[in-house]
C-alpha positions in Angstrom: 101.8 -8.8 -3.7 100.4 -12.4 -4.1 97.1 -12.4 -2.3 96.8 -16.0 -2.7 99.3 -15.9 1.3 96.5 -13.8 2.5 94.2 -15.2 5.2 90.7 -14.4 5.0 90.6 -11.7 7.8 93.5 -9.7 5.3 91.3 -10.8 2.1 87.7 -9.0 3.9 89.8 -5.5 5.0 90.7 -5.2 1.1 87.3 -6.2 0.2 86.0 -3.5 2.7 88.2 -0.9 0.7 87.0 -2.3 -2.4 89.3 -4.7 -3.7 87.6 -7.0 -6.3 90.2 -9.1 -6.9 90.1 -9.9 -3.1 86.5 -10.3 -3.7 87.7 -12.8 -5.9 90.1 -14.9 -4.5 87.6 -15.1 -1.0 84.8 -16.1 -3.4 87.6 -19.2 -4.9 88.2 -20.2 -1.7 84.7 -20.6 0.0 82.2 -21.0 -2.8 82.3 -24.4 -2.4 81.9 -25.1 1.5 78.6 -22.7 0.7 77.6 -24.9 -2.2 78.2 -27.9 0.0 76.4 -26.7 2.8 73.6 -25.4 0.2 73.3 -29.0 -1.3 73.3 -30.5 2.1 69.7 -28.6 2.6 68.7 -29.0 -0.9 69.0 -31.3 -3.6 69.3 -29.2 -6.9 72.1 -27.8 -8.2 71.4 -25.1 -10.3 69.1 -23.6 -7.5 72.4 -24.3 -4.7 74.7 -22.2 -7.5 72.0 -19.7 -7.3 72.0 -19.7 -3.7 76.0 -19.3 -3.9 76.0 -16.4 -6.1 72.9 -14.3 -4.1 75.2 -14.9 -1.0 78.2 -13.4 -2.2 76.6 -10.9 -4.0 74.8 -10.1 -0.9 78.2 -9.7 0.9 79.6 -7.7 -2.3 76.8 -5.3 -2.1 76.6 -5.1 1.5 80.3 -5.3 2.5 80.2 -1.8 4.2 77.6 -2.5 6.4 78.7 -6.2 7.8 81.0 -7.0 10.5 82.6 -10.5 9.7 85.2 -12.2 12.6 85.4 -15.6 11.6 84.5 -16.6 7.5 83.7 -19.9 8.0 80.9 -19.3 11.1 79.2 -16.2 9.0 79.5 -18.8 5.6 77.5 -22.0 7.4 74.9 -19.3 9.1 74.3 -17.4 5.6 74.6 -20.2 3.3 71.7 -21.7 5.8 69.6 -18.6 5.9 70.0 -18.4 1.7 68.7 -22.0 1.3 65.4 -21.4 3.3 64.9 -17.9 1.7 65.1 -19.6 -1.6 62.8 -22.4 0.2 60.3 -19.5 1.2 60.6 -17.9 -2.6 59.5 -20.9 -4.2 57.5 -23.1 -2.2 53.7 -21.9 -3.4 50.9 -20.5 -0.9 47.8 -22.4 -0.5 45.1 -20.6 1.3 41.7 -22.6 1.8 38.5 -20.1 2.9 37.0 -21.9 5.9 33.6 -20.2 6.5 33.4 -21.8 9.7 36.1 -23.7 10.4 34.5 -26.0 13.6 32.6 -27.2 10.6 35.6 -28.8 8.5 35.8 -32.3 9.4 39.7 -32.9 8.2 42.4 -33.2 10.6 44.8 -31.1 10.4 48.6 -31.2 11.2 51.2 -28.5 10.6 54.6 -29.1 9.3 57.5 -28.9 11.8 60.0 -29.3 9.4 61.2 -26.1 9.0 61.5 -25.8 12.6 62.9 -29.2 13.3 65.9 -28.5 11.5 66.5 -24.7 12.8 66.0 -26.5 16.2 69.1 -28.9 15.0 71.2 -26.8 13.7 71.2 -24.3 16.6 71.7 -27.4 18.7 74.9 -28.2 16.6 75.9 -24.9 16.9 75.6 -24.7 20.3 77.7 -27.8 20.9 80.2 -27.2 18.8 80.6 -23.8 20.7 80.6 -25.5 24.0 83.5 -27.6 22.9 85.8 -24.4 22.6 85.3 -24.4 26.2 87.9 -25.4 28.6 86.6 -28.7 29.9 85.8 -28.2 34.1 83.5 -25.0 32.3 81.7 -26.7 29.8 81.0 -29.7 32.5 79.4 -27.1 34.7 77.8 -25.7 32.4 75.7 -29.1 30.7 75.5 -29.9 34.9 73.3 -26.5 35.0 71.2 -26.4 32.0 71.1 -30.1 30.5 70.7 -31.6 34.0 68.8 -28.6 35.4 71.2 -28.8 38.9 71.5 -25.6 41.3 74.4 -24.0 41.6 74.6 -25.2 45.0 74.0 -28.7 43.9 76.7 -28.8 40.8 79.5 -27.2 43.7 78.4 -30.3 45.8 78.7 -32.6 43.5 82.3 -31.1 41.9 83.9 -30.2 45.3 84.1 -27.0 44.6 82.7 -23.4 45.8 79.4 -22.2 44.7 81.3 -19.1 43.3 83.3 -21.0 41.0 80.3 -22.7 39.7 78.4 -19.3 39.4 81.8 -17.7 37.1 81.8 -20.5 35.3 78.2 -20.2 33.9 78.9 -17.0 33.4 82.1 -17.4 31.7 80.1 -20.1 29.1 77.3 -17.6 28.7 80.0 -14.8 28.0 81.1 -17.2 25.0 78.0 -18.4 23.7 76.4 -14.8 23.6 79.2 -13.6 21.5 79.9 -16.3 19.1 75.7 -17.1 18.9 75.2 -13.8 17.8 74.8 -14.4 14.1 72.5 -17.8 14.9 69.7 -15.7 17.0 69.4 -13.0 14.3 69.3 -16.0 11.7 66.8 -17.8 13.8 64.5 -14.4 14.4 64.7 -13.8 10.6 63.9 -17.4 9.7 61.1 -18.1 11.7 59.3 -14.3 11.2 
């Protein structure tokens, strides 16, 4: 059999029965997207192949217990999650003992970086999502939540019934909910 014609959904039900040459060939195809997406995040290399090899032998070790649909969704979200694990490893802790800290005169400001680009990347995420949507739905759908309209408003404006605009949402929420899974358990994880 050349595995090589196998698409990644064949390569992961081998891998599930413990196929390490399937391992193998998925790890040849997709280490460098991670590594990409790694450097993208951060700058140095040896700490981006690092991140590539914890994250496949993450999914090696914990093949069993993962449900994977789409490789190339899962690889983005877990190559993101690696770098700011790494990130958290290595960046030091400074504590400073305030005894009483409306004493300190400094101004303080706390980084938002971390957030900022969490904040981003969902954003992306989100969009490129709503995309997959047929277009009338994904109209609707910005109409309600970017533009803050009522459902009344949106049919009013569209010419159509207030039902349609109500199955619609729904329909986009349906979506989102199950191809945003993996981002809200990355984003709880993340920021905890």
């Amino acid at each position: 059999m050349n595995m090589n014609s196998l698409s990644d959904e064949e390569l992961w039900n081998l891998i599930l029965k413990d196929d390490y040459r399937a391992f193998t060939l998925l790890f040849q195809r997709h280490w460098l997207r991670v590594y990409n997406t790694a450097t993208n995040h951060f700058k140095d290399p040896e700490a981006c192949e690092e991140i590539v090899q914890d994250l496949f032998l993450n999914i090696w070790n914990r093949r069993q217990h993962l449900t994977i649909r789409c490789f190339d969704s899962y690889l983005k979200a877990a190559a993101r999650y690696q770098v700011y694990t790494y990130l958290k490893r290595i960046k030091p802790l400074h504590l400073e003992y305030q005894e009483f800290y409306s004493e300190t005169t400094g101004h303080y400001e706390l980084n938002r970086g971390l957030e900022n680009i969490l904040y981003l990347e969902m954003e992306n995420e989100l969009n490129e999502q709503l995309k997959l949507l047929p277009e009338r739905c994904q109209e609707i759908f910005l109409l309600s939540r970017k533009e803050y309209l009522a459902n009344c408003d949106i049919a009013e404006r569209l010419g159509i019934s207030k039902r349609s605009v109500e199955n619609q949402i729904a329909l986009a929420l349906k979506h989102l909910r199950s191809h945003l899974k993996h981002l809200v358990i990355f984003l709880l994880i993340a920021t905890y």
